[in-house]
C-alpha positions as CSV (number, residue, x, y, z in Angstrom):
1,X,145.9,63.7,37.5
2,X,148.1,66.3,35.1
3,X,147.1,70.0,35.0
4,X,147.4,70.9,31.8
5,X,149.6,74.0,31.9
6,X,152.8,71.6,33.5
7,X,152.0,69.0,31.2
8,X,153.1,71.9,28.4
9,X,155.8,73.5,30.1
10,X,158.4,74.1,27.4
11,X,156.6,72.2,25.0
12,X,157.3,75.5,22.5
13,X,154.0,77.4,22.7
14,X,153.4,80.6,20.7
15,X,149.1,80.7,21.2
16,X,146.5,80.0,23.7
17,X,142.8,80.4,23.1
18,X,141.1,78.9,26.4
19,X,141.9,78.1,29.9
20,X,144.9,76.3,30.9
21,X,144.2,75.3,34.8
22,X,142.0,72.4,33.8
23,X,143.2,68.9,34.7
24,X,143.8,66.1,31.9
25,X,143.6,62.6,32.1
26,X,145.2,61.2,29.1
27,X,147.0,62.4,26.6
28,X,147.0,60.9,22.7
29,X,148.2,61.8,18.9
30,X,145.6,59.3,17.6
31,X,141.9,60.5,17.2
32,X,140.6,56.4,17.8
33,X,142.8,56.6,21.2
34,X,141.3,59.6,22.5
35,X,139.2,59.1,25.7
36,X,137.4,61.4,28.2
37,X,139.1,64.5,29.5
38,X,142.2,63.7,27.0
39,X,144.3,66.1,25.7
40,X,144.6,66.0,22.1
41,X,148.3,66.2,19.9
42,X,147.4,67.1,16.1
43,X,150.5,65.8,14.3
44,X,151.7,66.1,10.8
45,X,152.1,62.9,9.6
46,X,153.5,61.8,6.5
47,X,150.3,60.3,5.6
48,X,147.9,61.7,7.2
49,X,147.3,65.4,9.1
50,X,146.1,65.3,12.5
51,X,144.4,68.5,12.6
52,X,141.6,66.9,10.4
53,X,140.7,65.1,13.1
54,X,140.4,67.5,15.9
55,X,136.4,67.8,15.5
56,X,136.3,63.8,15.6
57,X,138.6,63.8,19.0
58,X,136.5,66.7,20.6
59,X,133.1,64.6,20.3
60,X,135.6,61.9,21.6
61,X,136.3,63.7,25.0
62,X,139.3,65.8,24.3
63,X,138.6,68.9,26.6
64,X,142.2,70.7,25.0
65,X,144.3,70.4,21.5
66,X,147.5,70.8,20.8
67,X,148.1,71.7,17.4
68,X,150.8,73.9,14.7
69,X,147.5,75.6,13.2
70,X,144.7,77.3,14.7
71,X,141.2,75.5,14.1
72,X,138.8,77.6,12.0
73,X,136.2,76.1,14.2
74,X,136.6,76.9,17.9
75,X,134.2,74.6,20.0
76,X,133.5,77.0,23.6
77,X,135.0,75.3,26.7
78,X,137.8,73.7,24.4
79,X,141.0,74.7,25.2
80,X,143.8,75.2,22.0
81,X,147.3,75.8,22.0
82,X,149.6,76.2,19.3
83,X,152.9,75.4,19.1
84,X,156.0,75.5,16.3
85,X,156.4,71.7,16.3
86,X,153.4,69.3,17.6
87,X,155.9,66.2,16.4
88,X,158.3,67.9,19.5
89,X,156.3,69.3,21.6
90,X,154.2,65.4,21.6
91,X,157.5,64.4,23.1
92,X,157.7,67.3,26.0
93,X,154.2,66.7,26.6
94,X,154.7,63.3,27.1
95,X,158.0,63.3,29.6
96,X,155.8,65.7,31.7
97,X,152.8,63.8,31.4
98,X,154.6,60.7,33.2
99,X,156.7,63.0,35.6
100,X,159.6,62.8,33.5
101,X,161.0,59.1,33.9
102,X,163.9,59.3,32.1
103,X,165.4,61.0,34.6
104,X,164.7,58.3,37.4
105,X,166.6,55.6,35.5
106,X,169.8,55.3,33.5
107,X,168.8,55.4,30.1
108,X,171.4,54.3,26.8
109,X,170.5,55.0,23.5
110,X,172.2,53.6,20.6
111,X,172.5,54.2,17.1
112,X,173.5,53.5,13.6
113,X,172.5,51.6,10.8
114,X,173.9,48.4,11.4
115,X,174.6,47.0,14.9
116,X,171.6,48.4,17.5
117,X,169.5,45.3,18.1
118,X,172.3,43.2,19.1
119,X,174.1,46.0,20.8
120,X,171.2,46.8,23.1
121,X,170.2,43.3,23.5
122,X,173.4,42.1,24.6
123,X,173.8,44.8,27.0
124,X,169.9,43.6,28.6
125,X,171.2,40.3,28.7
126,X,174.7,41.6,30.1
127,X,173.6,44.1,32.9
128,X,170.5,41.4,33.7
129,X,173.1,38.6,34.0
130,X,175.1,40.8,36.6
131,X,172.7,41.0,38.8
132,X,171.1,44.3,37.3
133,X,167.2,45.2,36.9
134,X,167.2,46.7,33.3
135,X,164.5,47.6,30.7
136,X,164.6,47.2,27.0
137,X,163.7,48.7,23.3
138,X,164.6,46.8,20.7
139,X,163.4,46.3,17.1
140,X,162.7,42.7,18.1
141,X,160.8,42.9,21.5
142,X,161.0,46.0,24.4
143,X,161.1,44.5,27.9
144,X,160.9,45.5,31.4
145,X,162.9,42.7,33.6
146,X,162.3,39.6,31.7
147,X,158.5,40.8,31.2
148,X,158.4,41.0,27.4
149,X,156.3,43.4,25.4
150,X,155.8,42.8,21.5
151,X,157.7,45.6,19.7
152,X,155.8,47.3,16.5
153,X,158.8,50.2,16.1
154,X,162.5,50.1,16.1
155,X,162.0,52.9,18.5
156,X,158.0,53.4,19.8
157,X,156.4,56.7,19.9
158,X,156.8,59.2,22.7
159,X,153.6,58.4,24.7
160,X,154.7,54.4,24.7
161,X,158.1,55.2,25.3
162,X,157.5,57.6,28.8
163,X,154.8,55.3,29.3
164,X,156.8,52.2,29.7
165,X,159.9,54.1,31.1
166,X,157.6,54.9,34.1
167,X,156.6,51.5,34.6
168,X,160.5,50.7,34.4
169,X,161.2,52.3,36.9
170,X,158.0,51.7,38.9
171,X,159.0,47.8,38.5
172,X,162.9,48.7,39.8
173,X,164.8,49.2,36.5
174,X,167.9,50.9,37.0
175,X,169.0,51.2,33.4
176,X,167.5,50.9,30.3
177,X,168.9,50.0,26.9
178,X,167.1,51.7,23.7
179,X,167.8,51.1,20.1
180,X,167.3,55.0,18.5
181,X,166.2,55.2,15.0
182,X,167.2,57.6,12.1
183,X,163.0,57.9,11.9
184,X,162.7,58.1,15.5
185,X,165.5,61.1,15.8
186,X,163.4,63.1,12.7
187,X,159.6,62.7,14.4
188,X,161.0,63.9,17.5
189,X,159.9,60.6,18.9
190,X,163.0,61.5,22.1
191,X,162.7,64.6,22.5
192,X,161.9,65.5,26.0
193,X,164.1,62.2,27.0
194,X,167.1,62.7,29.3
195,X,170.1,59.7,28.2
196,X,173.3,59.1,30.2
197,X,174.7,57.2,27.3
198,X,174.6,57.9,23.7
199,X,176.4,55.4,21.4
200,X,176.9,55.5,17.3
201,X,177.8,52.0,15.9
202,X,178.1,53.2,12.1
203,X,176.8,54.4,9.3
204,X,176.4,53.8,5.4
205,X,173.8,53.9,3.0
206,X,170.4,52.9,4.3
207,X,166.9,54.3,4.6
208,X,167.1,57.1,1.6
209,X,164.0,56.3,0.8
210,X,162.5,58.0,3.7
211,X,165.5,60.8,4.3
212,X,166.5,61.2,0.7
213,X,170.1,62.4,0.6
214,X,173.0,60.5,2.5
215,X,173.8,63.9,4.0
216,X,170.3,64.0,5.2
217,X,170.4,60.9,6.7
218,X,173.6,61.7,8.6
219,X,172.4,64.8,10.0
220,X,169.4,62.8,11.6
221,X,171.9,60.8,13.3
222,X,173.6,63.6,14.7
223,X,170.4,65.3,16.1
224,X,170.9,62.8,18.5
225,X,174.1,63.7,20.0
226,X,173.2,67.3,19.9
227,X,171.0,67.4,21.9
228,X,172.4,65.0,24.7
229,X,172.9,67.5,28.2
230,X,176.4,68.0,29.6
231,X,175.9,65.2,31.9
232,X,175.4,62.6,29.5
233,X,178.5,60.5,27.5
234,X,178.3,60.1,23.9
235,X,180.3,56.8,22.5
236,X,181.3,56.4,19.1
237,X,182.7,54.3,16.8
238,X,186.1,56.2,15.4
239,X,186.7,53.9,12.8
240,X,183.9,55.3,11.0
241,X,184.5,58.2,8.7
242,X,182.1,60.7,10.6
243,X,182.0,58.8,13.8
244,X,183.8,62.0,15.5
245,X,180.9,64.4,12.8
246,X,178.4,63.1,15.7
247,X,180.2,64.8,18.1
248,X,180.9,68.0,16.5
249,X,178.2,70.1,18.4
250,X,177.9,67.9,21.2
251,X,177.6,69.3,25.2
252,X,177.9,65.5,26.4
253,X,181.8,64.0,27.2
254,X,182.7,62.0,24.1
255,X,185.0,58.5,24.3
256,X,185.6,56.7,21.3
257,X,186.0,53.3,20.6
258,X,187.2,51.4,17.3
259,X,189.7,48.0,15.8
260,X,191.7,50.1,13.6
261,X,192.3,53.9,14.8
262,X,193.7,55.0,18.5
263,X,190.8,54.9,21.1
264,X,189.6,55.0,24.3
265,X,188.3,51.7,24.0
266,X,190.6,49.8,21.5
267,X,189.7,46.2,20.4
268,X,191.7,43.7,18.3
269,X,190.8,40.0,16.6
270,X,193.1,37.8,18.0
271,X,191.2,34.4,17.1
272,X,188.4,34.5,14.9
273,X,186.1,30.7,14.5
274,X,183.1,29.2,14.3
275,X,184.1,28.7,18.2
276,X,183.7,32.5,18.6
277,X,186.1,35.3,18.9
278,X,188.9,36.0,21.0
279,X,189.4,39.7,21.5
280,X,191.7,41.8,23.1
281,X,189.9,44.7,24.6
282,X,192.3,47.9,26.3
283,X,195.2,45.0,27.0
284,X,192.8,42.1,28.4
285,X,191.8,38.8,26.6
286,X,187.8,37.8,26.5
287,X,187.1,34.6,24.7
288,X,183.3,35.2,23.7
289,X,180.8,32.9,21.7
290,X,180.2,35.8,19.2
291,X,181.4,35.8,15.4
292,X,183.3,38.0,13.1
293,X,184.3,41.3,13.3
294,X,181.2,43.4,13.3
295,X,180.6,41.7,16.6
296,X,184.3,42.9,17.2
297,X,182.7,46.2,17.5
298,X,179.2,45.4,18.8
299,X,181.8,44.0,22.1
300,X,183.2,46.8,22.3
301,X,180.5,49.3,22.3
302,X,178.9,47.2,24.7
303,X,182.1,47.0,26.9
304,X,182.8,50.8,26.6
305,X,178.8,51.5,27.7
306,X,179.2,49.1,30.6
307,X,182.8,50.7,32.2
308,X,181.5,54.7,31.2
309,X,178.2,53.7,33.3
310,X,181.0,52.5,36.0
311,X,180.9,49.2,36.2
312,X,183.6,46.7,37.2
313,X,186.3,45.5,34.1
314,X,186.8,42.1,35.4
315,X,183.0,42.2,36.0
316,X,182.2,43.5,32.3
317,X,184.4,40.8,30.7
318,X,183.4,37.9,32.6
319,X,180.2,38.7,31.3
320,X,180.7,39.3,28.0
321,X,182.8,35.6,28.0
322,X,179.0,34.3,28.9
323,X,177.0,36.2,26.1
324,X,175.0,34.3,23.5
325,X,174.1,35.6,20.1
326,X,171.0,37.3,19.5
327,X,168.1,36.4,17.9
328,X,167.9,36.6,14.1
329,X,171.7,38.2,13.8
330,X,174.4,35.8,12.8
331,X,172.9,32.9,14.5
332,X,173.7,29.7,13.5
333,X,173.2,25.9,13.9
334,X,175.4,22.7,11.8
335,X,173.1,20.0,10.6
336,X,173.7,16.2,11.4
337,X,175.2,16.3,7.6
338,X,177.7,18.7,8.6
339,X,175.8,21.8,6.6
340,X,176.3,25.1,8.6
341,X,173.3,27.3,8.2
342,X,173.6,30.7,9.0
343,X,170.2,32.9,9.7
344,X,170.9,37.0,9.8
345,X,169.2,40.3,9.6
346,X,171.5,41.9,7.0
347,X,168.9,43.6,4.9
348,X,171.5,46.4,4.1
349,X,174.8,46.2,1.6
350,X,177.3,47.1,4.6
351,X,175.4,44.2,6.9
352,X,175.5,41.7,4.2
353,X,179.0,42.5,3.0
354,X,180.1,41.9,7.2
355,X,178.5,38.5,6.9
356,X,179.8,37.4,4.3
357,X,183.5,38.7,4.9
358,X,182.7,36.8,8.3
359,X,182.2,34.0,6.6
360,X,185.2,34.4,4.8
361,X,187.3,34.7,7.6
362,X,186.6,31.6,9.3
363,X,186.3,29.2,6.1
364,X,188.4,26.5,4.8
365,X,188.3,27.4,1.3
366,X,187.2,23.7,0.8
367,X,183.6,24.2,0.8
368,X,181.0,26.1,-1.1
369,X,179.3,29.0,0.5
370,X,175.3,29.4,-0.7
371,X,173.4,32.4,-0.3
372,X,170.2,33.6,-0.5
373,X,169.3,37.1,-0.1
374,X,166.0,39.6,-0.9
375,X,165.4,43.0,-0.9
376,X,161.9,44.4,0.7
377,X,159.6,46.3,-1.5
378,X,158.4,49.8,-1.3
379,X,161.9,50.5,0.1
380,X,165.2,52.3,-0.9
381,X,165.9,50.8,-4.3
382,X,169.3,51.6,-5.0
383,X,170.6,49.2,-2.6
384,X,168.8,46.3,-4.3
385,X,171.6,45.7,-7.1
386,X,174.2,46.9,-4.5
387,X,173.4,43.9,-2.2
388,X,173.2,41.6,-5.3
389,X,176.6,42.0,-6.4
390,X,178.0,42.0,-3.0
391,X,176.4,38.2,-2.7
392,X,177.6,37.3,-6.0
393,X,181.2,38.6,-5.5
394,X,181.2,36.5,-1.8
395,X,179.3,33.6,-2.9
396,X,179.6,30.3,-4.8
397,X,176.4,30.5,-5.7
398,X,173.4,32.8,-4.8
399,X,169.6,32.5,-4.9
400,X,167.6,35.8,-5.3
401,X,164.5,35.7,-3.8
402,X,161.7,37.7,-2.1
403,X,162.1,39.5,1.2
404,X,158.8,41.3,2.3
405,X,157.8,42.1,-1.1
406,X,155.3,44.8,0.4
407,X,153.0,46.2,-2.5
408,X,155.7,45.6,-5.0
409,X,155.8,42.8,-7.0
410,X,159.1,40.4,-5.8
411,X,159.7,39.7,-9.6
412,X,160.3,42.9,-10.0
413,X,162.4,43.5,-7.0
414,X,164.6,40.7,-8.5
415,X,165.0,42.0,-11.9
416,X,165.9,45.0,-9.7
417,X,168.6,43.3,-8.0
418,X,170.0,41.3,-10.9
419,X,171.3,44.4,-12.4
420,X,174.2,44.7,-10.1
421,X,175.5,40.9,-10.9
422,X,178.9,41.2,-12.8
423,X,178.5,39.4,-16.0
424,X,181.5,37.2,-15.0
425,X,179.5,36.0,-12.1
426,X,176.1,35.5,-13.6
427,X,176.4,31.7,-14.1
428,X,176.2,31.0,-10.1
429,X,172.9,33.2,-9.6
430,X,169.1,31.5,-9.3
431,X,165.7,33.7,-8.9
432,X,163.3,31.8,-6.7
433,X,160.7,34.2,-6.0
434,X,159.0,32.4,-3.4
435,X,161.1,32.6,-0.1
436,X,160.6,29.0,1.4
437,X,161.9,27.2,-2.0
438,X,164.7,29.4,-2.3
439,X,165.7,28.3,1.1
440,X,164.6,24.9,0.1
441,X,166.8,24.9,-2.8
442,X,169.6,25.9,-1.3
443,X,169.7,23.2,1.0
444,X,169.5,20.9,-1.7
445,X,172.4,22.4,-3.2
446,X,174.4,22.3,0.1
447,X,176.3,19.3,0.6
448,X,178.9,18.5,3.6
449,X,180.7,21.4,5.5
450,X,178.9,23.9,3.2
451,X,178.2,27.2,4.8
452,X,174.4,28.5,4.0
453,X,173.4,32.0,4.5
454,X,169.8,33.0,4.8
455,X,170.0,36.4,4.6
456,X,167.5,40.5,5.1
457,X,164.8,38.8,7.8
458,X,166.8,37.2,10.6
459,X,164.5,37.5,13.8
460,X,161.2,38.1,11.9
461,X,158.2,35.3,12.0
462,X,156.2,36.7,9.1
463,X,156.4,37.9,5.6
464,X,154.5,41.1,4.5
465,X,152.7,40.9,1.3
466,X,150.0,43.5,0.3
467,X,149.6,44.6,3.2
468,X,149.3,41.5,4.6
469,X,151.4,39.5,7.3
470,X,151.7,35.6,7.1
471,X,153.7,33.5,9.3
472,X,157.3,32.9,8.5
473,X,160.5,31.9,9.9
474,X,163.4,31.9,8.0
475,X,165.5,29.1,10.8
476,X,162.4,26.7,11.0
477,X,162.3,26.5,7.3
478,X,166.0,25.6,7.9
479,X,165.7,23.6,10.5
480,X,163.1,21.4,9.1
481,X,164.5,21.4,5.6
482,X,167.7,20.2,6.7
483,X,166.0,17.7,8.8
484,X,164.5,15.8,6.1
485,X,167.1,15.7,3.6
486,X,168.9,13.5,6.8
487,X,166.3,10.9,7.0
């Protein structure tokens, strides 16, 4: 039970009509979600307007709104309060609401554009594999222990999020692990959240169709270190041209980490294989099963997390020596013909560019490399030839072909994309619109000690078209591809 006047406390009110001792029983942002006794958030959305459905949540059982705008229509015995942001105050309301878990549990938050699943799901499995309880929010699945829960955000909203960080804590967890988006930062989906940790992988060019400018897009980023509390530590990667711009207006202690540049947490290459990496981390070898050098820094973020949160450095790289890869991100499997098929998430140029100069790195020169790559519809467009000519400058040869084609139609994502292939390079690109056959295809083409790169849906089991979801999996199609081109 939640009186409503602590449930708003600091939650930015400038107007009250109604009483404020009453007691609440739920709280909710979505009209269809409201129950008895529930206290109402009208939120403006980018499609829709909440406060056109504050009659429809009344008659639902909401006894008191929340809201930027007073109603026209007062119902009597309705409580309304206004405040400057509903999007941030939603996030207050909600830490109170739960009896502010956040601060009963160690919570991480990382960010970036490339880099935060595998980050935060390494440092689950990490921190689990120590002996740690831990909770998780990932793009691929949020968990609490090893109870998983299906993940429909990159980062959930504020009433999921305080709602599971209760039962994380309810359940033991001493630390959770979040993956923070650039969306998630603008919607005030963490406000009202108290982080210990806050670390920034990277940034480049991602997500403009939503946040417009790049400068935009950076400034989301660094809400997120503004508004961490002196207590907290923020992390971030110095090799990144405005890794240190995150921490400009900062409160929290700020450690950097980086391969190239001076840093608290400094990280060199020394072997680099298809038999992992061996990395040097602040003096100390660590032989891990990872790949390439943008898990070079994913290590190290995860190593410099782990030692600020005061763990043990033995402890933290005996660990990290027993890591696997993560689901969907530069995971890999070598057929019985000797064809090494590579499945990753890079659905962004910097992410495909890594994989591929990954690729790169640990070839023989002697074999072919095959890629096939998509861009998703209704999405930032300007990346689509970008990504295209970044396959064709890395590749032998390169299939274009659909990602989740959305609304749009994937021919015309293609033509899209085919506009950034040097004219030099044209010869060694194919447009398969249908995913499977370009995957298909590709295998065909592969023959013994190729490398093939499936690239842009990595962990995903479905394809979004029109609104629609169907099932597919970009490593089965491998898998049983591969398989019957043995028999």
């Amino acid at each position: 039970m939640n009186n409503l006047k602590d449930i708003l406390y600091d939650s930015g009110i400038t107007k009250v009509n109604g009483e404020l001792n009453v007691v609440v029983q739920a709280i909710a942002f979505d009209s269809r979600e409201v129950a008895a006794d529930s206290l109402f958030i009208a939120i403006k959305g980018e499609k829709t307007d909440g406060h056109q459905f504050i009659d429809k949540a009344i008659v639902s059982g909401a006894i008191a709104i929340v809201c930027e705008v007073m109603p026209e229509n007062i119902v009597e015995g309705i409580t309304y309060v206004v405040v400057s942001s509903s999007s941030y105050a939603l996030g207050i309301i909600a830490s109170n609401f739960y009896d502010h878990p956040s601060n009963d549990i160690n919570l991480v938050g990382v960010t970036g554009t490339n880099g935060k699943t595998t980050t935060v799901t390494l440092l689950h499995d990490l921190f689990t594999m120590l002996g740690y309880h831990v909770g998780l929010f990932s793009t691929v699945v949020n968990k609490i222990g090893n109870v998983e829960i299906p993940a429909t955000h990159t980062t959930p909203d504020p009433i999921v999020l305080n709602k599971l960080l209760k039962e994380m804590v309810t359940a033991g967890c001493e630390y959770c692990f979040m993956e923070v988006s650039s969306h998630a930062i603008s919607q005030h989906r963490i406000s009202g959240l108290n982080f210990r940790v806050a670390g920034f992988s990277n940034i480049t060019h991602e997500h403009l169709d939503y946040h417009k400018t790049f400068k935009a897009y950076i400034k989301a980023k660094k809400a997120f270190f503004d508004q961490l509390s002196s207590k907290a530590t923020a992390i971030v990667n110095i090799d990144d041209v405005n890794g240190l711009v995150m921490t400009q207006n900062t409160s929290a202690t700020v450690a950097t980490f980086g391969l190239k540049n001076m840093a608290d947490y400094k990280v060199k290459i020394v072997e680099n294989s298809f038999n992992g990496l061996v990395l040097n981390i602040n003096n100390k070898d660590v032989w891990t099963r990872l790949i390439g050098g943008f898990n070079a820094y994913n290590l190290i973020l995860v190593y410099a997390i782990a030692i600020e949160l005061g763990l043990d450095v033995l402890e933290v790289l005996t660990g990290i020596s027993k890591l696997k890869s993560v689901e969907g991100r530069f995971e890999y499997m070598k057929s019985d013909k000797g064809i090494i098929a590579i499945v990753d998430y890079a659905h962004t140029p910097d992410a495909l560019a890594n994989v591929l100069s990954t690729i790169a790195a640990v070839r023989t020169k002697n074999e072919k490399v095959i890629t096939v790559v998509g861009c998703g519809g209704d999405r930032d467009k300007t990346k689509r030839p970008l990504m295209a000519k970044i396959a064709a400058e890395n590749s032998d040869k390169i299939i274009l072909t659909s990602d989740n084609p959305r609304s749009e139609n994937p021919d015309e994502i293609i033509l899209d994309m085919k506009k950034g292939i040097p004219v030099e390079r044209s010869a060694r690109v194919m447009a398969i619109s249908d995913r499977a056959e370009a995957i298909k295809v590709a295998c065909a083409l592969a023959e013994k000690g190729d490398i093939l790169l499936v690239a842009g849906k990595g962990h995903e089991k479905y394809q979004e078209i029109n609104g629609k979801r169907f099932p597919f999996d970009d490593l089965e199609i491998l898998k049983e591809t591969l398989k019957n081109l043995q028999k």
